[in-house]
C-alpha positions as CSV (number, residue, x, y, z in Angstrom):
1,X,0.0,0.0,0.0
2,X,1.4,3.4,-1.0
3,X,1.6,6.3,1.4
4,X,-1.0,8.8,1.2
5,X,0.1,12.4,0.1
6,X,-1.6,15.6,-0.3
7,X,-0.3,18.8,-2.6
8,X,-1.2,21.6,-0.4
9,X,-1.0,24.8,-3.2
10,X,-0.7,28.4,-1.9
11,X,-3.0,29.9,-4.9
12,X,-2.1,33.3,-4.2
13,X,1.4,32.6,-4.9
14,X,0.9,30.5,-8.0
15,X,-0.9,33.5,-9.2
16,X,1.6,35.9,-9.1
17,X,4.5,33.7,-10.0
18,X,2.9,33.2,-13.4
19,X,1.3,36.3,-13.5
20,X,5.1,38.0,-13.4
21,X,5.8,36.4,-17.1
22,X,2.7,38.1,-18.6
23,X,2.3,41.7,-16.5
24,X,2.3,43.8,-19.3
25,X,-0.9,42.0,-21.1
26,X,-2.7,43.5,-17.9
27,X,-2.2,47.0,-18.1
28,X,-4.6,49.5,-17.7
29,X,-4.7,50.6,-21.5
30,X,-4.6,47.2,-23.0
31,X,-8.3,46.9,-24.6
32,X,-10.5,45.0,-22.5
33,X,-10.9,42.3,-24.8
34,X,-7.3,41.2,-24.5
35,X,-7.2,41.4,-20.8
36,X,-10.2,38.9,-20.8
37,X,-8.0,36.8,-23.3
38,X,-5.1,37.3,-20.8
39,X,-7.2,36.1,-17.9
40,X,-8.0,32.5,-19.7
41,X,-4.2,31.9,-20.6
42,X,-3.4,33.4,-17.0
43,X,-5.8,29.9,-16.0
44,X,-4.3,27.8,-18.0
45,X,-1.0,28.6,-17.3
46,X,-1.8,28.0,-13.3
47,X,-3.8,24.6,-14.8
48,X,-0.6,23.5,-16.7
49,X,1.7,24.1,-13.5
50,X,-0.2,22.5,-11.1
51,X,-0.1,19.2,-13.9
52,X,3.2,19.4,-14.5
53,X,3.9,18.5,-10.3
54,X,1.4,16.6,-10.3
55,X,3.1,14.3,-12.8
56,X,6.6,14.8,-11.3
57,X,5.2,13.6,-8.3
58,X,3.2,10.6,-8.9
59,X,2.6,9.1,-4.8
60,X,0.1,12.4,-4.5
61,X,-3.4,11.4,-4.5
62,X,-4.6,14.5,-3.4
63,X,-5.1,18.3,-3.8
64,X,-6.1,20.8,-1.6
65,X,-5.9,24.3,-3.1
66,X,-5.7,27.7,-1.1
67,X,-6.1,31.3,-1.1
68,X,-6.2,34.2,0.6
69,X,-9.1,35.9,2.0
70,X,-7.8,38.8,3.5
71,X,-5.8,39.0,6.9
72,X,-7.4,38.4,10.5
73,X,-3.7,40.0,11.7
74,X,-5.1,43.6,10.3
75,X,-7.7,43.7,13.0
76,X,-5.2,43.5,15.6
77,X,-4.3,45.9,17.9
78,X,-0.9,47.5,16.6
79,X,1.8,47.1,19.5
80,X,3.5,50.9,20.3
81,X,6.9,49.7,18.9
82,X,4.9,48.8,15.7
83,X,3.2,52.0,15.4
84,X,5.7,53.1,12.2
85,X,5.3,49.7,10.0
86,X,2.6,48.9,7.9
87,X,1.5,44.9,8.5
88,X,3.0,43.9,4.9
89,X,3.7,47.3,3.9
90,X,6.8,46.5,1.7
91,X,4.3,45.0,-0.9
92,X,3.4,47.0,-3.7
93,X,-0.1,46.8,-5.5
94,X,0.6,48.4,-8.9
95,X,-2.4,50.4,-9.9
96,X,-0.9,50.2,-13.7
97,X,-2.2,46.7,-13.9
98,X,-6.0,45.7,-13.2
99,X,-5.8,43.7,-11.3
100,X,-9.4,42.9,-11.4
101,X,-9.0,39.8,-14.3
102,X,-5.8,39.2,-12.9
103,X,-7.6,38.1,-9.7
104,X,-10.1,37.0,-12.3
105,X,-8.0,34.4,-13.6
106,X,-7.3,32.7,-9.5
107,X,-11.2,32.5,-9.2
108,X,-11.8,30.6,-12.3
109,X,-8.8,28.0,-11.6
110,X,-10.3,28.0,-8.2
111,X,-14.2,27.3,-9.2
112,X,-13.3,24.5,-11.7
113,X,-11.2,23.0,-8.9
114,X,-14.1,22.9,-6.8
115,X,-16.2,22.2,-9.6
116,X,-14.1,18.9,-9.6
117,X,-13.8,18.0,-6.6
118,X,-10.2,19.1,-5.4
119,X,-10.7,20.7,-1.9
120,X,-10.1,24.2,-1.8
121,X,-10.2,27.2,1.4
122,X,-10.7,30.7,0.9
123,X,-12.3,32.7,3.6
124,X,-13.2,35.8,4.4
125,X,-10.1,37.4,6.8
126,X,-8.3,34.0,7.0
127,X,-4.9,34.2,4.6
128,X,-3.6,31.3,2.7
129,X,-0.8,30.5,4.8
130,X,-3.6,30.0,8.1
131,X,-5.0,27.3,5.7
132,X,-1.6,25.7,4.8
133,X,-0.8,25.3,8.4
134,X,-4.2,24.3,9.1
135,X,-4.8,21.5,6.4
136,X,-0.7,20.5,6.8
137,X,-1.6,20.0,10.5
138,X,-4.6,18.0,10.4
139,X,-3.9,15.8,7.4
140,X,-0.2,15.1,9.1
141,X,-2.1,13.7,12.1
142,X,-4.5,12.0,10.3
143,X,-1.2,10.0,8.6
144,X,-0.8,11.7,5.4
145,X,2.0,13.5,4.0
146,X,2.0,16.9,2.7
147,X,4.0,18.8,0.1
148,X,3.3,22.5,0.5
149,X,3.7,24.8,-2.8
150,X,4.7,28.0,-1.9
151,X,7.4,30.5,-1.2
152,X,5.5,32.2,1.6
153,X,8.1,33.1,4.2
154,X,5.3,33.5,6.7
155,X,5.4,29.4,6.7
156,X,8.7,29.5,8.0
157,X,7.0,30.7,11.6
């Protein structure tokens, strides 16, 4: 009997890792109808990645796929020796890019995952790294392995 192991993906990070190839296509001032065709091979491109370690490594016989949902930490009382940094205020939202079928593009890959039945967690105020230590922990005790897909340094914690 082979082991059981589970893929855990940090969507949010698949996203923008692909979505660095192909930033110009979502630019403000690129015509609508190419950012909708950008969106699809945005998709696909997250579709293709997600096959290609899947078939590198064959002992996983499961998927659970997560993203953010916004951060529970933000309604936290800020600590007085905090009161000058912004709670992931080194990251840069570039207004050049819209970022509305960019996003567009994660909740497609993530209905048809559902759609198929791959588990997938996205909450309101709960990030995707809560949900990697979450599933990681409970499927670890429950005797099956988990390979995490991310480069989240918040998992490091």
């Amino acid at each position: 009997m082979k082991n059981k192991c589970t893929l855990i993906i940090d969507a949010n990070w698949l996203l923008m890792s692909r979505f660095s190839i192909m930033s110009d296509r979502f630019k403000l001032d690129v015509p609508e109808k190419a950012k909708e065709a950008a969106q699809n091979e945005l998709h696909e491109l997250m579709a293709k990645s997600i096959i290609i370690v899947l078939n590198r490594f064959p002992s996983m016989d499961n998927i659970v796929f997560v993203s953010d949902g916004g951060s529970w930490r933000k309604q936290l009382p800020i600590p007085k020796s905090l009161e000058d940094t912004t709670y992931k205020g080194n990251r840069i939202h570039e207004p050049e890019h819209d970022w509305k079928y960019i996003y567009g593009a994660l909740s497609e890959l993530s209905d048809i995952c559902n759609s198929i039945g791959i588990t997938t967690s996205h909450q309101f105020g709960i990030e995707g790294d809560d949900w990697v230590w979450y599933w990681s922990r409970r499927l670890n005790a429950d005797g099956t392995s988990c390979i995490i897909w991310s480069s989240d340094n918040d998992l490091k914690q």
